[in-house]
C-alpha positions as CSV (number, residue, x, y, z in Angstrom):
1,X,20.1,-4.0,-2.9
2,X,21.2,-1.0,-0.6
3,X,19.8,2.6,-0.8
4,X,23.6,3.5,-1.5
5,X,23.3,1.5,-4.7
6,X,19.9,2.8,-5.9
7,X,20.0,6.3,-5.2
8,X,22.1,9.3,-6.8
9,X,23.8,11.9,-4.5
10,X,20.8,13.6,-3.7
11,X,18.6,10.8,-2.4
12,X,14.8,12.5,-2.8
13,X,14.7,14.7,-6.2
14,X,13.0,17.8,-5.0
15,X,8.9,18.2,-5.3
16,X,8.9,14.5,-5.5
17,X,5.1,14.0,-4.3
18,X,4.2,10.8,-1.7
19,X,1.2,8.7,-1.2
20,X,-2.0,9.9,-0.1
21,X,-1.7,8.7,3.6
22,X,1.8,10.3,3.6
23,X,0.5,13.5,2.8
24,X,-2.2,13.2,5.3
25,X,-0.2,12.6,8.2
26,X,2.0,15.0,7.2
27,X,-1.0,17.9,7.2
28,X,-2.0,16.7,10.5
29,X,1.8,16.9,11.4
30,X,2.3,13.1,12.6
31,X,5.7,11.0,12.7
32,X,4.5,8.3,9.9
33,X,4.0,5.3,12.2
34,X,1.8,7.2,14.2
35,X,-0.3,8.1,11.9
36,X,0.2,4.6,10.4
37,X,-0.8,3.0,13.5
38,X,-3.6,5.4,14.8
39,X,-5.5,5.7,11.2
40,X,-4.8,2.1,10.2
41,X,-5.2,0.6,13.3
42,X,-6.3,2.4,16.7
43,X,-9.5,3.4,14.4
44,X,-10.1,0.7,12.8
45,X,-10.6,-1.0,16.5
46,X,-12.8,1.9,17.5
47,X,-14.6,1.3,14.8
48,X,-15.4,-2.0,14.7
49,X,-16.3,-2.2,18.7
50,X,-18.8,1.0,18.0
51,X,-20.4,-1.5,15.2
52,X,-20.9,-4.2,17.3
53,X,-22.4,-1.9,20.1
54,X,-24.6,0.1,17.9
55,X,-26.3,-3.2,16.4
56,X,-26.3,-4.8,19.9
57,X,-24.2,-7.8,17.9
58,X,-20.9,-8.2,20.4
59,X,-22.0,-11.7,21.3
60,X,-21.8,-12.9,17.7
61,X,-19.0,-11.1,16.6
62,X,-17.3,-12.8,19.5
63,X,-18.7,-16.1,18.3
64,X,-17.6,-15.9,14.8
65,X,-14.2,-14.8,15.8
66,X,-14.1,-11.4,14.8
67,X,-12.4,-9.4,17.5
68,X,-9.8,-12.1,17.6
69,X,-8.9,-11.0,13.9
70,X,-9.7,-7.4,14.4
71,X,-6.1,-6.6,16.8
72,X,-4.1,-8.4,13.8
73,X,-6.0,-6.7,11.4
74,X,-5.1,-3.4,13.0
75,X,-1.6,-4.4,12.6
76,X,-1.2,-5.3,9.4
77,X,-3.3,-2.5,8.5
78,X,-0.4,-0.2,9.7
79,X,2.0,-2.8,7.7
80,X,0.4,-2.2,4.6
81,X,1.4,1.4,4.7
82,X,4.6,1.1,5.8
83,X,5.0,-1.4,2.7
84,X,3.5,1.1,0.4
85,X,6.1,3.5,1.4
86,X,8.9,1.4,0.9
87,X,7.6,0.5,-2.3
88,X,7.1,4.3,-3.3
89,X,10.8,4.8,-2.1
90,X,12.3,2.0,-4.0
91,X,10.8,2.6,-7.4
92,X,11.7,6.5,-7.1
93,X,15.6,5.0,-6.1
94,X,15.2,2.7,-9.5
95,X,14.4,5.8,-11.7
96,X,16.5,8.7,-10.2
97,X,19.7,5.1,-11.0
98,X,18.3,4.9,-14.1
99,X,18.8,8.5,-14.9
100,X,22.8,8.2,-14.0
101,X,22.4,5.4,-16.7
102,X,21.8,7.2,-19.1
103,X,18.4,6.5,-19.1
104,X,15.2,9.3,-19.4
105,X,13.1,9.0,-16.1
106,X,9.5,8.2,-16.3
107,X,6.8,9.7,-15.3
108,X,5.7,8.4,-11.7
109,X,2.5,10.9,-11.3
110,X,0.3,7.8,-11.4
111,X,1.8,6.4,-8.7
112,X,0.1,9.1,-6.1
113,X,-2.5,9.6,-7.8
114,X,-5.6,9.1,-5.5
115,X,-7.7,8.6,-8.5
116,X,-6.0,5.7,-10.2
117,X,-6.1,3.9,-6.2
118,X,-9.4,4.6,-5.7
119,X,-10.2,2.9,-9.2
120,X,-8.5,-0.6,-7.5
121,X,-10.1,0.1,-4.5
122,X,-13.4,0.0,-6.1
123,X,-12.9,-3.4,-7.7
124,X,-11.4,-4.8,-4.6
125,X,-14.7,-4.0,-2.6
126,X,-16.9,-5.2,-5.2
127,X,-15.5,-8.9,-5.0
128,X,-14.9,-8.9,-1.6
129,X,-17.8,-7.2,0.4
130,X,-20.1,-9.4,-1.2
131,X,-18.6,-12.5,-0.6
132,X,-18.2,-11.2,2.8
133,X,-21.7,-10.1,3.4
134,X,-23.1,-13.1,2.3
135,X,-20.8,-16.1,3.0
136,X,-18.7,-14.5,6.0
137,X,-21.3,-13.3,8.5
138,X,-23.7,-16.0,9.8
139,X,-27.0,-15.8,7.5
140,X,-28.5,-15.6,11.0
141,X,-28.2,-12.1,11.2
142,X,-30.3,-10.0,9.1
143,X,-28.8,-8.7,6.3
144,X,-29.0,-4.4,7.0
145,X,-26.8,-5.9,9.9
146,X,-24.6,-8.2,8.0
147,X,-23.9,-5.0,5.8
148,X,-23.3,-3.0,8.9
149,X,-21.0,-5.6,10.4
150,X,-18.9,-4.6,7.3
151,X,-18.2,-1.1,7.5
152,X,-14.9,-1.2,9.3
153,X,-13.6,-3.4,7.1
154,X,-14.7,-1.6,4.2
155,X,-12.5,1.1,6.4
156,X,-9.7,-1.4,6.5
157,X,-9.5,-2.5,2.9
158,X,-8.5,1.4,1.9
159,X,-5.0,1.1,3.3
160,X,-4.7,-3.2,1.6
161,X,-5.7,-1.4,-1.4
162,X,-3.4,1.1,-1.3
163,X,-0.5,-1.5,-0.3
164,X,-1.3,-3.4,-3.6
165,X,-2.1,-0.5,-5.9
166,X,1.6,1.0,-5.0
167,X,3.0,-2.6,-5.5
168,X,1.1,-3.2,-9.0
169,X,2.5,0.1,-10.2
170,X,6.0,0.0,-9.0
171,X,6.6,-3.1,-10.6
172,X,5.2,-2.1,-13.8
173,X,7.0,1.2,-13.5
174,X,10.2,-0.7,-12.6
175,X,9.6,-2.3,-16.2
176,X,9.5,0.4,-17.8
177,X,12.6,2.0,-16.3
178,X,14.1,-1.3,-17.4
179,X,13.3,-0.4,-21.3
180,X,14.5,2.7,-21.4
181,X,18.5,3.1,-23.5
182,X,21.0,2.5,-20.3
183,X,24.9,2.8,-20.6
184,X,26.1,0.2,-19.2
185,X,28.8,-0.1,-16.9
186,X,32.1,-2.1,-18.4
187,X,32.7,-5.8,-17.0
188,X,35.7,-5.0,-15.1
189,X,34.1,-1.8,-13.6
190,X,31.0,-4.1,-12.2
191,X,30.2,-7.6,-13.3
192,X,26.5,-6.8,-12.8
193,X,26.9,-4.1,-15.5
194,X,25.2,-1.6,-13.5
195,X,22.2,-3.6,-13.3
196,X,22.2,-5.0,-10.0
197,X,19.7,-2.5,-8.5
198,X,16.8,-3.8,-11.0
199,X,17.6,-7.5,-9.9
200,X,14.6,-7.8,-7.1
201,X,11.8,-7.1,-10.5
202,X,13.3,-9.4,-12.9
203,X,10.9,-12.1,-12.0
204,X,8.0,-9.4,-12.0
């Protein structure tokens, strides 16, 4: 599936809004994988040594393993985003195709709304921090700390959360572009019928 395919002449319908990290970095004026790499990662790291510090806990952070995971954290931390993004942009291709189809586009407003991720963000933290808290830091530690120990991840989790919030909704939004009346293309004008683009959310 190429862009070429997806997307009508104009390739970015005008107003189209973008994801909450998007618009940040683009208030604070940074190329995207800077700001994907300094809020996602560089901070992440800061924040997670200036834990450890402040609870005087850098020996057992280093003896559970933690800042061996926290550099690949960082990383995909910065990934997620990036995947959100292209996410975003694929779905927004699907419906502006659809519309050349025939088709009505749907209404993608959910997609950024910081509301709606903030709702799956919620329920994210509330199965994982506690397993976290009380299964993945030793019980030596008390448990203000063992809380504590958690805060950059709790950091962390906001950009995985966004990563699967974008996914969850693109491919239910790619559904729904899929059900709308299309004109298809004739056989000997395209075998796929016009379809091809919505191949990669069939088995969605």
């Amino acid at each position: 599936m190429t862009t070429q395919e997806l997307s009508p002449p104009a390739t970015k319908a005008a107003g189209a809004e973008a994801l909450w990290f998007e618009r940040l970095y683009a208030k604070l004026r940074l190329p995207f994988w800077v700001g994907a790499f300094l809020f996602g990662g560089v901070m992440f790291l800061a924040l997670q040594v200036a834990v450890a510090l402040s609870l005087g806990l850098m020996e057992e952070q280093a003896a559970m393993g933690s800042f061996y995971f926290t550099p690949i954290a960082a990383i995909v931390g910065a990934l997620a985003q990036g995947g959100g993004r292209m996410a975003r942009r694929r779905v927004e291709q699907l419906n502006e195709y659809a519309a050349t189809m025939g088709g009505g586009k749907i209404d993608l407003r959910p997609l950024y709304s910081v509301r709606n991720f903030l709702g799956l963000y919620v329920v994210m933290q509330a199965i994982i921090q506690p397993v976290y808290t009380f299964y993945g830091v030793p019980q030596t530690i008390p448990l203000e700390q063992r809380i504590a120990v958690n805060i950059p991840f709790i950091y962390w989790n906001l950009f995985l959360s966004a990563f699967f919030w974008v996914w969850i909704y693109s491919v239910y939004s790619a559904r729904k572009i899929g059900r709308q009346p299309l004109q298809l293309k004739p056989f000997t004008e395209d075998r796929n019928l016009g379809l091809k683009p919505f191949g990669p959310f069939r088995s969605s």
